[in-house]
N, C-alpha and C positions, 0 to 999 in steps of 0.2 A: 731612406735614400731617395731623392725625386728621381721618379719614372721617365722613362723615355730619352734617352741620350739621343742628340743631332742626328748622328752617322751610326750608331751603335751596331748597329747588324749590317754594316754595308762596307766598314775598313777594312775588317781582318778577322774573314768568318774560320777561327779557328778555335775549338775548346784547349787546345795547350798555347793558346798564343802567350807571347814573349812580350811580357809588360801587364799596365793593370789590364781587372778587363775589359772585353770590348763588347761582349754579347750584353742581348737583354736579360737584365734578372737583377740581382740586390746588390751584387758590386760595383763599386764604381770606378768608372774607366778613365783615360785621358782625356775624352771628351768631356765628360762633368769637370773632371777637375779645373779644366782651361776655363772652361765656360766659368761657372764659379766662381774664380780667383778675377778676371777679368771683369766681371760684373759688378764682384764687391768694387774693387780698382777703383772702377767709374766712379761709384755711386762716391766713395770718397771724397774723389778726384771734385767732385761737381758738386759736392756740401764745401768741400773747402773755397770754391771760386763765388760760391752764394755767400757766405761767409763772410771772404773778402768785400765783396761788394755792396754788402749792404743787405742784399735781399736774402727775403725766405725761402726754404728748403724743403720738402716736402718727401722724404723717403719714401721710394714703391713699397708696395707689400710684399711679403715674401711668398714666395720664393722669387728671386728677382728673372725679370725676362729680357729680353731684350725691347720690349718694347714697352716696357714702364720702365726701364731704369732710362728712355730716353727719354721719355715723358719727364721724369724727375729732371731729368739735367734742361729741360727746358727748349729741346731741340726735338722734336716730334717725328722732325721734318728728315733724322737722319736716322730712322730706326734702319732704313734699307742698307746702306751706306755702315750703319753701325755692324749688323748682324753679315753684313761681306766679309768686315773685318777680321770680325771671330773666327766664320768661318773658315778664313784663309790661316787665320793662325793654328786653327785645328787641326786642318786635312796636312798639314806641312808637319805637325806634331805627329799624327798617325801614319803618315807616309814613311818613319824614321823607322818603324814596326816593318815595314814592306822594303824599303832600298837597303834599310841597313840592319837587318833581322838578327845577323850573324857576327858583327863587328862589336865584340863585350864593349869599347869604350863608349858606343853610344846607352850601353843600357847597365852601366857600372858592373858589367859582369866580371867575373876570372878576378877579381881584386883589380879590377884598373882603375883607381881612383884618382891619379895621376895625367894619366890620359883623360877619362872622361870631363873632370874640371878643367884639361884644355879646352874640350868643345866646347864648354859652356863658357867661359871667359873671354875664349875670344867673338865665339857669337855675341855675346853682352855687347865687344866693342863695336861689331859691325852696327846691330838694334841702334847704338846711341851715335855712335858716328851719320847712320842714316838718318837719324830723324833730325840731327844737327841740319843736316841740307835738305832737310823735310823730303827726303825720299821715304814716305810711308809706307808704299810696297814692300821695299826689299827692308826695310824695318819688319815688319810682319813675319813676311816668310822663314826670315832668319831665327825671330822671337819662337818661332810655332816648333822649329828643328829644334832650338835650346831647350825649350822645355820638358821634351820628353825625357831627357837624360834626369833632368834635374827631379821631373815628379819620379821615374824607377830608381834613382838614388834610396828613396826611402820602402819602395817594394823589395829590392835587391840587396840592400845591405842588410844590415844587424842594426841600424841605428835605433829602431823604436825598439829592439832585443835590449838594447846596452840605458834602455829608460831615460831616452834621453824628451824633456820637455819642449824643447824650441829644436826648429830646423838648423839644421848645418849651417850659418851664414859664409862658413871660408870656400862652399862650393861657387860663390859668385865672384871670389878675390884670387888674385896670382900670388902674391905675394903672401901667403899665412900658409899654416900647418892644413892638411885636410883633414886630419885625424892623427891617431894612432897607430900606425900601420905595422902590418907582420912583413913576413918575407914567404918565400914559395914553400919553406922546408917544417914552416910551423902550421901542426893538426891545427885544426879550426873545428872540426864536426866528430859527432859518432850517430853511428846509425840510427834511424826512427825506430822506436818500439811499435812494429807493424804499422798500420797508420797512424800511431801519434808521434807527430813529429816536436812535439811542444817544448821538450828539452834538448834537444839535439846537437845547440852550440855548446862547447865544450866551456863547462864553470872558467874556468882561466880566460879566455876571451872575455867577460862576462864580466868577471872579478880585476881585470887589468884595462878595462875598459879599451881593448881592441877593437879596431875597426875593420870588417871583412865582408864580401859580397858571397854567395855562390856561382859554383862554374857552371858553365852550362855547352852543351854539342848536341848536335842531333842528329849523325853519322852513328849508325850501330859498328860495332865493333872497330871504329876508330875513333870517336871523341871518348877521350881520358880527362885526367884532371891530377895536379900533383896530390901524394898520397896524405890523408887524412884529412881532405879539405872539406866543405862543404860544400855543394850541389845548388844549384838555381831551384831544381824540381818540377813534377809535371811530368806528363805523357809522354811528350815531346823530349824532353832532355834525358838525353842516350848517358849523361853522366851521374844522374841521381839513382839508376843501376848499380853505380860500382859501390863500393865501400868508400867512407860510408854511406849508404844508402839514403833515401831521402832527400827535400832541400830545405830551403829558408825563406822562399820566395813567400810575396802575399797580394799576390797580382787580383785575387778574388775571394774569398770567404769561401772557398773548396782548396784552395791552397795549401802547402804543407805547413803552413807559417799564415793559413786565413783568419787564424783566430785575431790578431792582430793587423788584420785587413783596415777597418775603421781606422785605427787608428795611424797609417801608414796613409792612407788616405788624406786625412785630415792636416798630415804634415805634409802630403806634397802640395793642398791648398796653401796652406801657410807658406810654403816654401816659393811657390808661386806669386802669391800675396807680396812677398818682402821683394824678389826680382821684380815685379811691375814698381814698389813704389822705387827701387835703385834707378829705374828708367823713369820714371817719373822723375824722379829729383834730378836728375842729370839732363832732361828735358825738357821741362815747365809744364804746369799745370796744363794749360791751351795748347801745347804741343803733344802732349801725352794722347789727348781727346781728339786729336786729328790721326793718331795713329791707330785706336780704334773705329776709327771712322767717327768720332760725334764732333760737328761743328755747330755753333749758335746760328749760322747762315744757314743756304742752300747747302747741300753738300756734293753739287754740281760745281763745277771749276769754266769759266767763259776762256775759251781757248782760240785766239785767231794766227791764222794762216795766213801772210798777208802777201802777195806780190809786192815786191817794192819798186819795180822798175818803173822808166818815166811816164808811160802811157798810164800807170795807175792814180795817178792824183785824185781823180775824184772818188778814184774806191777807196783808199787812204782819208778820205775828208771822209766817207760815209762810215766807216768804221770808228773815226774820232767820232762820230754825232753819237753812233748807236751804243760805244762806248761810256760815255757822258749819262747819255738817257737811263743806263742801267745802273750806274755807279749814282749815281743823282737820287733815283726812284727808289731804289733796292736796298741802299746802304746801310744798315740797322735793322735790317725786316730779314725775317727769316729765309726770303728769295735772295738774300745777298750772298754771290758768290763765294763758294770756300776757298779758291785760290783763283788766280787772273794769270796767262799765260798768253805769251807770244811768240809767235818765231815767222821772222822775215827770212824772204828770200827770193833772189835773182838769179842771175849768171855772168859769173861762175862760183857765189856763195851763196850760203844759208847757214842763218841764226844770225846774231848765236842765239840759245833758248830765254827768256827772259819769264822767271815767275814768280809770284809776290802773292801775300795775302793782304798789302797795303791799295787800297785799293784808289787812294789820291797820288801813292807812287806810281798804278800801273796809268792812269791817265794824262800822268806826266811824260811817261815813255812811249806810249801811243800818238801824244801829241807831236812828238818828236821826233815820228816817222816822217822819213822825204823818199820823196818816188825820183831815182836817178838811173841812166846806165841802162842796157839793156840793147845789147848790139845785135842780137838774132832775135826770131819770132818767139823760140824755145827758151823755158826759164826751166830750174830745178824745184818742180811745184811736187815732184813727192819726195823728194830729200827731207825738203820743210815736211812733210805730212810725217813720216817716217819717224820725226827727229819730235813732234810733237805728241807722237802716239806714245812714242817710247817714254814721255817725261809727266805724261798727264795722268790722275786718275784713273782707274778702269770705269767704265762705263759714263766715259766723259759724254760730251757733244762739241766736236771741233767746228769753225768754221774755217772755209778757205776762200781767198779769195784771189780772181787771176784773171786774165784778158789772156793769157798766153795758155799753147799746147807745151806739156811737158816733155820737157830734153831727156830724162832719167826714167823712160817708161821701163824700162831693166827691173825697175825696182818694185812694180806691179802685184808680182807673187808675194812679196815680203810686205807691203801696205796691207797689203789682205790678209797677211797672216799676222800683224799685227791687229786688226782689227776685231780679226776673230777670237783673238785670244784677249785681247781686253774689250771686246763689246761694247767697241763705240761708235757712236752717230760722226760720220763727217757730212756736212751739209759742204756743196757746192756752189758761190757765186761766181757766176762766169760773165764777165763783161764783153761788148765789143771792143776790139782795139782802136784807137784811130792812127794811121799810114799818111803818111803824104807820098803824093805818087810823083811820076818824073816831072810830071807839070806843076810840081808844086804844091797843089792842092789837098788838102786837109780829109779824106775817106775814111770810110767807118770800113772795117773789117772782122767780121767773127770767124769762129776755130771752123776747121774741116770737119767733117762728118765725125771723121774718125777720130780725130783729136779730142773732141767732145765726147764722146763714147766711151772712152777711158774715163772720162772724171763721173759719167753716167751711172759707170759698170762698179766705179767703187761707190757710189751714194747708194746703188741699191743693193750690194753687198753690205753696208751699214748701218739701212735703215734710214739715211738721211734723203736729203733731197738735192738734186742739180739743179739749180735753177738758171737761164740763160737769160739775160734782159741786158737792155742799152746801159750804158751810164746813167743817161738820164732817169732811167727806170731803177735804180737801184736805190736809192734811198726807200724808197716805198716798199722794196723786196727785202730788207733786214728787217724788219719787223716782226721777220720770222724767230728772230736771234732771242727778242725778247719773250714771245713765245713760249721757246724750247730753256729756259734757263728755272726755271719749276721745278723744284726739289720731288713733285710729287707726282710728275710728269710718267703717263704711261701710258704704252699701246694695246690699244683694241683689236686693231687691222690692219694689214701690210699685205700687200702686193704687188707685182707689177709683168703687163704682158707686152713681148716683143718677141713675133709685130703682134700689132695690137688687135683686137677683138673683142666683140660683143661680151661681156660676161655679169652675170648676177652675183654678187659678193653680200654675203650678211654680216654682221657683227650685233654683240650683247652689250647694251650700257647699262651697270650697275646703278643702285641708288647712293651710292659713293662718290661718282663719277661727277667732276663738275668739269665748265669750258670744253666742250665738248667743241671738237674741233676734225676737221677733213683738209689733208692735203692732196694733190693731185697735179703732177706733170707730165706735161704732154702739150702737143696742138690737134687740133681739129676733134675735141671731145666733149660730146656730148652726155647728160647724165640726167638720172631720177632717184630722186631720195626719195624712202620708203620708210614712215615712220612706225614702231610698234603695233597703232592703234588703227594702220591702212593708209593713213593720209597720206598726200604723196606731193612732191614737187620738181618740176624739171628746171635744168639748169639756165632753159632761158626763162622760165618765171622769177621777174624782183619782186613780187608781191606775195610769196607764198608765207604762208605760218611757219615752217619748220627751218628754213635757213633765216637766220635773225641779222647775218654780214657774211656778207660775200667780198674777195680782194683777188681781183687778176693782174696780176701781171707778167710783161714777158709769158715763158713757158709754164709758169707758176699759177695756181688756182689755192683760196686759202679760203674755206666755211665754216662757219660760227652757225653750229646746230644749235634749235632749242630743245634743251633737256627733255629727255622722253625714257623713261625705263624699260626696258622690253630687246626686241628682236628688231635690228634696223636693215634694209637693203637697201643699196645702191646698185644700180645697171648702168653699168659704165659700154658707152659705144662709141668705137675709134677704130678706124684700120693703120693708125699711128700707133708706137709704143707708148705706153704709160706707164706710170705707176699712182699707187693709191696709198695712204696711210690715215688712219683712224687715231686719236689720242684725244688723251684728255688727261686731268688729275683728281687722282685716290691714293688715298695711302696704301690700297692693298696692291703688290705685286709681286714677281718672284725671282728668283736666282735660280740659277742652273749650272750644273758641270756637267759634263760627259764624262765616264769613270770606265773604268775595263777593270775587268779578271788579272790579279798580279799574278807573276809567274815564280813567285819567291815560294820560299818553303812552307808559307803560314797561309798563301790561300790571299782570298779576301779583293779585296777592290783599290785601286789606286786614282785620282785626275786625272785625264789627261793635259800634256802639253800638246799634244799634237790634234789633229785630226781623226777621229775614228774610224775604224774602217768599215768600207763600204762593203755594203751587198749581204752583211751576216748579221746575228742579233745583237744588238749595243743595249748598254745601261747609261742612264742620265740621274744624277739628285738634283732632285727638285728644291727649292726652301721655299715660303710662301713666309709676307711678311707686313706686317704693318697691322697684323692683326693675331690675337692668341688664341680666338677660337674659329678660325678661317681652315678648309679642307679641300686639297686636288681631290675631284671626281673625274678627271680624266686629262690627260698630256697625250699631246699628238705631235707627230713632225709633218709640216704642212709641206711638199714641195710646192713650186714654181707654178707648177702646173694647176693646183689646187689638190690634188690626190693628197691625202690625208695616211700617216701610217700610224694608227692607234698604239699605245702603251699600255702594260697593266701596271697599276700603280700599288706601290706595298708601300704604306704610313710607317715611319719611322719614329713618329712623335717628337715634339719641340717643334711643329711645322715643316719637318724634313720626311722626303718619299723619294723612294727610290723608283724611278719607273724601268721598265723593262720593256722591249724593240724587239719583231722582230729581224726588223731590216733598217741597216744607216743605207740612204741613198747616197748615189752620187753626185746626182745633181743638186740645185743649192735648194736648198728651206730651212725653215725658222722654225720655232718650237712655240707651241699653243699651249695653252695651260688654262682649264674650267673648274671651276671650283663652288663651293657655297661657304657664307660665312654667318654665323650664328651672333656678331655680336651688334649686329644696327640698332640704334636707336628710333630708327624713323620708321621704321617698320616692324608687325610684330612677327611677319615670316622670312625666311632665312636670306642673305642676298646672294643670286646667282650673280656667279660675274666669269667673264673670258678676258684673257691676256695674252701678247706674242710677244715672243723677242724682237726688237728690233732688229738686230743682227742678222745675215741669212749665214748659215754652215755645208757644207759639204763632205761627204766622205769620200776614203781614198784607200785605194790596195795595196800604198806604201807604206812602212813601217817606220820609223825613226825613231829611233832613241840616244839619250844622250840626259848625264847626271853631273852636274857640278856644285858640290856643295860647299868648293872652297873657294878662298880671300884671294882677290886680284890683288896686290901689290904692284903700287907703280914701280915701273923700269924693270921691271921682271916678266918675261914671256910666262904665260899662262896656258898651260893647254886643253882643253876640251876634248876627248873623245866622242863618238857617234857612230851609230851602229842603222843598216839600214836591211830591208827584205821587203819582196815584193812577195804580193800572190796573184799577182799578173805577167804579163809578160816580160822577161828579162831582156838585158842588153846593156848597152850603156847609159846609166842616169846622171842627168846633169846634178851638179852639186854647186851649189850657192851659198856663199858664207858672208853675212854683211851685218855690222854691229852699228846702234846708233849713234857711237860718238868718231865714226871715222875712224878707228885704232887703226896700226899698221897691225895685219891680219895673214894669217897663209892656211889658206884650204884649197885640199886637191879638187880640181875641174869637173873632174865625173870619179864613178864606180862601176864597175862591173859587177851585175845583178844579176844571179840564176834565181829562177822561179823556187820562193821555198829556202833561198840561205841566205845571210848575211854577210854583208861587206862593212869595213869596218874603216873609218875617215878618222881622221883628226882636226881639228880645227888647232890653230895657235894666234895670242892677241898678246899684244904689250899695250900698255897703259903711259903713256909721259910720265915725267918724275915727277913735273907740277899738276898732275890728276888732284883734285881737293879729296884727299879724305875723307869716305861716306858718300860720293858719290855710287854710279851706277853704270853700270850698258848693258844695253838688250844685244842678246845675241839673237841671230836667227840664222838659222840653216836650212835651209832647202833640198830639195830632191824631186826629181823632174823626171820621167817618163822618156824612154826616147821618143817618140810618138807622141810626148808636147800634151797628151788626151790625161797627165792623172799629175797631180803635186801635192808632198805631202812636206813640211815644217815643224822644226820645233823651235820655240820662242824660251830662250834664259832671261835671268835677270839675274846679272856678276857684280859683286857689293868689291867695292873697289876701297877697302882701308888700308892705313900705313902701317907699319910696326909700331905697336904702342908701348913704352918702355916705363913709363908714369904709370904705378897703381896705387898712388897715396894722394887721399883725397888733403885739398889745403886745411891749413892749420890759423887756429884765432889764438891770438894774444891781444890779453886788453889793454889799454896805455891808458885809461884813466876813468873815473867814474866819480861823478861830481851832483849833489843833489841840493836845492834849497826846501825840501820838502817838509810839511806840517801836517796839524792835525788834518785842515781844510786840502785835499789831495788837491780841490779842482784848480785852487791857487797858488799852486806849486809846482814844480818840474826837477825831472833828473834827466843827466846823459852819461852816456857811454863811449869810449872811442875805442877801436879794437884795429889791429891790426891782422887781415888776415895773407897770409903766405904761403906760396905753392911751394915753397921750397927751393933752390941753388938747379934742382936736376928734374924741377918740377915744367908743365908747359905752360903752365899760367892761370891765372884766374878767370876763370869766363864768368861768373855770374853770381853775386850777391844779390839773395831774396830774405827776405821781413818774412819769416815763417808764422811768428807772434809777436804780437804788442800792437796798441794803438796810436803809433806815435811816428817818428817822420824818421826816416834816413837817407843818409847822402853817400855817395860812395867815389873816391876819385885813386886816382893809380901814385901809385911813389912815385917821384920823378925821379927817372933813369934807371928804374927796376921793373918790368912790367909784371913779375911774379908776386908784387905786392900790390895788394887792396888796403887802400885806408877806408873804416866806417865810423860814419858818426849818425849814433840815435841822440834822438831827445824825442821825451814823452812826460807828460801827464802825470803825476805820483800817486793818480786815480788808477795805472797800468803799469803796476810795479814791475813786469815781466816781461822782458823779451829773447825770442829766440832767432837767429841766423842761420840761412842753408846756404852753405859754402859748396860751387863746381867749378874744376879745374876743365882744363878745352879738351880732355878728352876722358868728361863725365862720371871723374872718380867725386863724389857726393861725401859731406859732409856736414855735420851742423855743431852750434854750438848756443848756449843760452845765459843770458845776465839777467839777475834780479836787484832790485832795490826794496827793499821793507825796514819799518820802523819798528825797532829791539822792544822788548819787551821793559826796559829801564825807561823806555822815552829817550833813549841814544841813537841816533839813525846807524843803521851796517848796513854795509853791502855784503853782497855772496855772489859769489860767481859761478857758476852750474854748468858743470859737460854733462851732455847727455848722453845715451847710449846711441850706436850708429843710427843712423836714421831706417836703414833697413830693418835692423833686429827691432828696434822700439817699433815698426806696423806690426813685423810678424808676431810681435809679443802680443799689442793692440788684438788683430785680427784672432789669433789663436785663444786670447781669453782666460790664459793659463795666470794671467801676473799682474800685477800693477805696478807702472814703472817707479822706482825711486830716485831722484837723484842726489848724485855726493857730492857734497861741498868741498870746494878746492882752496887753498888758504897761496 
């Protein structure tokens, strides 16, 4: 079994836990198995589109990692990007363990197989719905909660008991049998013979090929179970005490039922295996690979913020140019954007959101902005921020830009808590306005102090930069945009002091590390670079060796270091505020969560949404990435101030460490991460290297919690519960509820907090009736201090699908099959024509794809039926074979295949070939067990 699971020892430190396991040792948990099934996925995924295309393939070796099967798929550039994705799908997988520990139908316990194949079926629709509207988040998340049920299906039940070879396919369908099922009054078990539990299901189950889980409680002398049933099993389960005694479980190779651990395992791969490729086929090849994070581009998304009112015209033209330049330079090269996003906005609108992966469409729609309107000083510049946080990437880079102070500073706390929980860069251009005053006259005017200091306060909560310059000066100041759009882009050094002061700041450039770059805003600052080897240069020497270009403009300073490997300082001197930031690009860098102590019955660790709390000891997972033999030697939380609070870090292997705090601050900082890595080529000793988040964080003495794991349905009120405690000072806390799509919403004002208990709010949203299907909204909620001095947030993301009534994927019928084919194939041709249909009560055909064959098809709709697809192939009689994958609009997948060959008389015959569904035919493929057959149909 490969050693070292992701999270292994950091989910759910419990020896009875509830599911595979989770600890280190020889069983394999729900981390492997995800990881695993996902991997293969890819690697599939990315021989098929090489394939198509012509070019060569080049399998990683095994065991696959995250960062050669992205090497294989030819995208390097998205190993970061890739290994987020999993991981998100993970910890949402393990999280099912910790919120829903006790609820049988997420873990097919007590016989609910009924229930459980709800969760998973309809999570399927949300997965495929979202990724239709390439919401890939809440694709993820959703996928990461389905899974768990579907991999303890095969730990929990009897199915590898009752010898079965291929996975359950009907747990991913509504419509089919799930089994065999008993009822509550039929024995299932007799007791283990001391500890061998080997025989224990009763021969009739066995012999009648019944289908059954064990029950499981973990209340002593009140969880029961109906009489003669069988038990979960374990320490933990108060009902594998009763008669009969014992269970079935095979969560681990010490299991009552571990003997059968491997192979229970192996099925929930498999099982795994066959739901990625159902999503797959329901979502395209290139869709599926952005929902694991791998795109053939940057896997950075170009996101702008644009003021639209009249005074912006020429930031409007300089966002056309900068747009142009990067769509121009980038398009085909691995820095070409994964997705292009925009959202305008004035007053009294914003948006709507606009995002494409077409990148001659987005510079179409960019050209197309006009600057109109604008009757006050004040525009709605974090609405747009807000609206673009919530729709973009995590660890995007937004730009904004604006001449105006924001009307909606209300919305302040919820930017920030947006920010913080998707860890993204907002860069700031701030223009002058121009005013005509009562004489007429044409005046330049820029923002108030304070007006400013708001867009300041969120750049260096972000990491990004505010930069302030004339109009005039702005073209020369987005030059930063191009900069920052580096898939491989990472921080060295972040800081900033207000008010400002003398300080000596260091930072480490790896031998990784190229474009080695210095930003720094502020006025009246002076500086000296400090190279490894002593050399030194001040900010007003242009002649020195070590800055190779230097760019001022406005408040903005931008330095082009020459490469130097070693220990760098700068002395930055200013009785101004600054800030500073250090980047460059390396493939190596890392991901981070905050994690807490769960308070469920199994122990163990859970993410946060929220905030950590301040002033006691916190836990963070580290992942380090872009490399397989790369090691944290030490994670720090940097505050503000420079004061450093060291971590001890425990290796979790796969590149994942858990570190351990003793103290989350309250004030803000970012996280440092030092490390060495053993696999450079340019050198023959190890490379040190140092990394910071971008992002700065904060802790808080508020508590908030809040779990929604279910389906918005438009025109239906939805409600959210939330639960809040302070361990500071009580009173009345304000309470903030605001979603990104504007929904009509009702949350109470404040709560009344005693030190030490909870209050408990609700939140309620409706959704319009024309909400699209597969869309999404961030929820956020707030909670506020009387005293203004602490805020703590929690951020949702609510998958907003319809009732899907359609579970029959469309059907092919062929209308004709016509060949002049001979000995010479190459001078010859056959075709095909098929009719495929969704069906009278079906939603339609979304999409006919050329699975196999080398030959050309066309595809055009019935007229006046939109449930019908006409296809017509013609091919080559050198490519006797083809096959069709037929999806209907709400991702029910299926295929079908035609051959032509010439009889063994010298008679040409056709044959016409269904295949097996497209799911069971991978999990057949993947598993290994079979080789597919197919039957001819007359």
């Amino acid at each position: 079994m490969p050693s070292g699971s992701a999270l292994l020892c950091l989910l759910l430190l419990h020896t009875g836990a509830h599911g595979f396991g989770i600890l280190p040792g020889k069983s394999e948990s729900h981390l492997e198995i995800t990881e695993r099934a996902v991997l293969n996925a890819t690697v599939q995924v990315c021989r098929a589109i090489a394939q198509a295309e012509g070019t060569d393939f080049t399998s990683p070796a095994q065991p696959f990692t995250v960062e050669n099967v992205a090497v294989a798929c030819n995208s390097p550039q998205s190993s970061k990007t890739f290994r987020q994705a999993i991981q998100l799908i993970i910890l949402r997988n393990v999280r099912v363990d910790i919120r829903h520990a006790l609820n049988a139908s997420f873990h097919f316990d007590d016989e609910s197989f009924i229930q459980g194949r709800k969760i998973i079926t309809a999570g399927l629709q949300v997965v495929k719905a979202s990724n239709k509207q390439e919401n890939y988040e809440a694709a993820r998340q959703k996928l990461g909660e389905i899974l768990h049920p579907l991999q303890d299906f095969y730990s929990h039940s009897n199915w590898v008991e009752l010898g079965k070879l291929f996975p359950n396919p009907n747990l991913i369908r509504s419509d089919t049998s799930v089994g065999n099922l008993t009822d509550e009054s039929t024995a299932t078990c007799r007791s283990c013979d001391g500890d061998d539990c080997t025989n224990n299901i009763l021969e009739v189950i066995i012999n009648e090929q019944i289908l059954i889980s064990g029950y499981f409680g973990i209340v002593p002398l009140v969880s029961t179970k109906p009489k003669g049933k069988c038990s979960h099993g374990g320490a933990v389960d108060q009902t594998s005490k009763l008669d009969p005694k014992g269970g079935i479980n095979k969560d681990t190779f010490s299991s009552d039922h571990g003997h059968l651990h491997t192979a229970a395992a192996d099925m929930a791969v498999a099982a795994t295996s066959g739901l990625l490729e159902d999503i797959r086929g329901a979502a395209g090849d290139k869709q599926f690979l952005q929902m694991v994070g791998i795109s053939r581009g940057s896997s950075k998304a170009l996101c702008f913020v644009v003021d639209t009112t009249s005074s912006m015209q020429d930031d409007i033209e300089a966002v056309r140019s900068v747009t142009s330049s990067i769509i121009d330079s980038e398009v085909g090269t691995e820095n070409e954007p994964s997705v292009y996003i925009l959202v305008p906005f004035n007053d009294p609108e914003f948006g709507p959101l606009i995002k494409t992966t077409d990148s001659a469409a987005f510079k179409t729609v960019i050209n197309t902005l006009q600057a109109s309107g604008g009757g006050d000083d004040q525009e709605l510049s974090l609405s747009g921020l807000q609206l673009a946080l919530s729709r973009a990437p995590s660890s995007s880079e937004i730009f904004l830009f604006t001449d105006a102070p924001a009307k909606d500073t209300y919305l302040r706390s919820t930017v920030i808590a947006l920010i913080e929980r998707t860890q993204t860069v907002v860069n700031f251009f701030i223009t002058d306005s121009v005013v005509v005053n009562r004489r007429r006259r044409r005046q330049s005017r820029q923002l108030s102090a304070s007006d400013a200091q708001l867009y300041r306060d969120l750049a260096q909560t972000s990491g990004g930069q505010a930069v302030e310059v004339t109009k005039s000066e702005l073209p020369a100041a987005v030059s930063l945009i191009t900069e920052c759009t580096s898939p491989s882009l990472v921080t060295l050094l972040q800081a900033a002091r207000n008010p400002g002061m003398a300080h000596n700041f260091t930072f480490r450039v790896d031998e990784t590390v190229t474009n080695l770059r210095v930003y720094i805003t502020g006025s009246s600052i002076t500086f000296t670079v400090i190279s490894p080897t002593g050399e030194s240069q001040q900010s007003s020497d242009t002649s020195g060796s070590l800055i190779s270009a230097s760019q001022s403009v406005g408040n903005f300073q931008s330095l082009q270091l020459n490469k130097q490997a070693g220990m760098w300082e700068i002395n930055m001197v200013s009785t101004n505020p600054y800030t500073l930031k250090v980047v460059g690009q390396s493939s190596i860098d890392f991901l981070f969560d905050f994690v807490e102590v769960s308070q469920g019955p199994f122990g163990g660790f859970d993410v946060l949404d929220t905030r950590p709390r301040a002033g006691v000891n916190g836990s963070l997972l580290v992942s380090l990435t872009g490399s397989n033999s790369a090691t944290v030697t030490a994670v720090s939380l940097v505050e503000s101030g420079s004061e450093e609070i060291r971590g001890v870090v425990v290796p979790q292997g796969s590149g994942n460490f858990l570190v351990q705090v003793d103290r989350i601050p309250s004030v803000e900082f970012s996280v440092q991460v030092k490390g060495q890595d053993n696999s450079s080529s340019s050198s023959s000793s190890s490379v040190i290297f140092q990394r910071q988040s971008s992002t700065n964080f904060r802790g808080s003495n508020i508590t908030i919690t809040a779990d929604s794991n279910s389906i918005l349905e438009p025109g239906t009120p939805f409600s959210v519960p939330f639960s809040l405690m302070t361990n500071g000072t009580g009173g009345n806390f304000t309470i903030r509820a605001t979603n990104s799509r504007v929904f009509d919403s009702t949350s109470p004002a404040s709560l009344i907090l005693e030190n030490g208990k909870r209050a408990n709010g609700t939140v309620t949203l409706s959704a319009p009736l024309n909400t699209p299907s597969g869309s999404d909204v961030t929820l956020t909620i707030e909670a506020e201090a009387p005293d203004r001095s602490d805020t703590n947030y929690i951020v949702l993301r609510i998958s907003i699908v319809n009732t899907v009534t359609d579970f029959t994927a469309p059907v092919c019928e062929r209308l004709s099959l016509q060949s002049n084919c001979s000995e010479n194939c190459s001078l010859s041709l056959w075709s095909v024509s098929v009719r495929v249909n969704d069906g009278a009560d079906g939603t339609g055909v979304d999409r006919v794809t050329l699975k196999q064959g080398n030959g050309t098809m066309n595809t055009s709709l019935l007229s006046g039926n939109e449930n019908i697809t006409l296809v017509f192939y013609n091919s080559s009689c050198c490519s006797p074979e083809m096959q069709l994958q037929v999806v209907d609009r709400v991702g029910n997948v299926g295929s079908c295949s035609y051959s032509f060959r010439e009889g063994s008389s010298g008679a040409l015959s056709a044959a016409i070939r269904v295949t097996l569904s497209p799911v069971l035919c991978f999990i057949m493929v993947v598993f290994g067990l079979h080789k597919l057959t197919e039957v001819g149909i007359k």
